[in-house]
C-alpha positions, 0 to 999 in steps of 0.5 A: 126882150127882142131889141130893134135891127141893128142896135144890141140890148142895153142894161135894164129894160132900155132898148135903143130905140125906145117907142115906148119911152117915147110916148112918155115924152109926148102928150099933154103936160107941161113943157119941160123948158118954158113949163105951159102946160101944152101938148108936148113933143119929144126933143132929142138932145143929141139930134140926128145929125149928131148921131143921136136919133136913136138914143132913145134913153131918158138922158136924150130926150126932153119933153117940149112945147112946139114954140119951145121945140123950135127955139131950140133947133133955131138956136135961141134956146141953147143945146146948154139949157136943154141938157140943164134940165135933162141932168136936173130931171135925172138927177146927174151933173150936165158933165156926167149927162153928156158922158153917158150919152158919149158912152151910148152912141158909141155902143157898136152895133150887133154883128160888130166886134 
């Protein structure tokens, strides 16, 4: 499996970035937040300017409506609720969410001892 410049393998099949675990997250089906059903974009829980724009992994990403999508990034959905529901679909604790995307962002990328 060959893993995106700048960025080393993680267990398993995941990559970081991940396209293909992207599109999963796209597409019509219901919004994981307010559960329309609608053409659903994905949201990244640790967002770009939090050093998650690559973290691509199931714990990051949430699939929402396009209203939903703007709630969240205007603050009147909270980062809180978001991560509710990504640790109800992974089947972990928010803390033990949170935990493991802390570890994945500060996996060292490739060429970094």
């Amino acid at each position: 499996m060959t893993t995106s410049p700048g960025w080393r393998e993680t267990t398993g099949d995941v990559k970081i970035p991940n396209p293909r675990l992207l599109a999963l997250f796209r597409g019509p089906g219901p919004c994981e937040l307010c559960l329309r059903w609608c053409d659903r974009e994905p949201h990244h829980h640790l967002r770009r300017g939090m050093g998650g724009c690559a973290l691509d992994v199931p714990h990051n990403l949430i699939a929402v409506c396009r209203p939903c999508h703007r709630a969240v990034h205007g603050g009147r959905i909270l980062d809180r609720q978001v991560l509710d529901v990504i640790a109800r679909r992974v089947g972990r604790t928010a803390q033990d969410v949170e935990a493991d995307l802390l570890r994945l962002r500060n996996l060292p990328k490739e060429g970094t001892p």
